[in-house]
Steps between C-alpha positions, in 0.01 A plus 500: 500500500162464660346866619157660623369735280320782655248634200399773719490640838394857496379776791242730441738869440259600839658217683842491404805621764300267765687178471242345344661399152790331700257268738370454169819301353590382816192302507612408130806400650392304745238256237849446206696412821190293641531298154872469472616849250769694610500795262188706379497703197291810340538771272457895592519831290822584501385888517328424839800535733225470815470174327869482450555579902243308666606148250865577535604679834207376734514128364802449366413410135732505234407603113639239347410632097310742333251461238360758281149449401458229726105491435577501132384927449669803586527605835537194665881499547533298814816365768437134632611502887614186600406471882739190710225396756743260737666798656831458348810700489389829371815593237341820385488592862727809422389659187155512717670681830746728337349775384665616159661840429358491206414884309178440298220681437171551203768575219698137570144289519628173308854600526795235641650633752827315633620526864716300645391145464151555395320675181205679579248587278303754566122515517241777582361467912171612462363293211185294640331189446190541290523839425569535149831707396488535116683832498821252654484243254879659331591435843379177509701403193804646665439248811486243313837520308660573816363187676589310141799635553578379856380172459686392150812604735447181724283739794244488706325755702504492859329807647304816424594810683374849449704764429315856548143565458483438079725197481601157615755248388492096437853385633636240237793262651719201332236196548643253803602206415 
């Protein structure tokens, strides 16, 4: 399977909330499907659920796996959204409407949470990009055995959606087929 990578495509934290970072990978969009690729792929911090938002509910990207140490040294636990450029079908289309019912807050940070269809796996909201967070890095480790966790069942997450003020969840749903 052929795909666009996007390395990087990043707002300045002054700029961001303006619709800037999504004319950004529109215009991405529009050069893979100028060339003939339907599907573009990145990675994100998994603890970034702005990130998590804007690549899953906005565009409609799927994380499709989870890799710890994706950079080969600590901290650099990453998803890889898989973006379908051609405007299909959109099978996710629910886990990213509904919001979940889903009870979480700082004390389940990593923890599975199951409801319904979905697992959720819950991630601090107000973690940001470049900022460094040592004092979460137990939490960290807790996100990624959840997300291990989700994924070696066969998931893949859909959506981010905040819960409260403190905390967010990744929605994790069967992979379809």
């Amino acid at each position: 399977n052929f795909y666009h990578y996007s390395q990087a495509a990043v707002v300045d934290a002054a700029y961001q909330g303006l619709g800037i970072g999504h004319r950004l990978k529109e215009a991405q969009r529009q050069v893979a499907l100028g060339v003939g690729t339907t599907h573009m792929r990145w990675s994100f911090n998994p603890m970034y659920s702005r990130n998590g938002h804007f690549n899953f509910n906005t565009l409609g990207a799927v994380g499709v796996a989870f890799v710890p140490d994706y950079y080969g040294r600590p901290d650099s636990d990453r998803l890889i959204a898989d973006w379908i450029l051609d405007g299909s079908s959109d099978p996710y289309a629910q886990v990213r409407t509904v919001l979940p019912e889903v009870a979480a807050g700082p004390g389940d940070w990593g923890r599975v949470v199951a409801c319904g269809e979905a697992a959720y796996v819950a991630i601090p909201g107000t973690v940001v990009a470049g900022e460094p967070h040592p004092e979460l890095e137990d939490v960290r480790l807790r996100v990624r055995s959840g997300l291990q966790e989700v994924f070696a069942d066969g998931r893949v997450s859909g959506a981010c959606r905040r819960i409260d003020g403190e905390t967010s969840v990744l929605a994790a749903v069967k992979a379809a087929r």
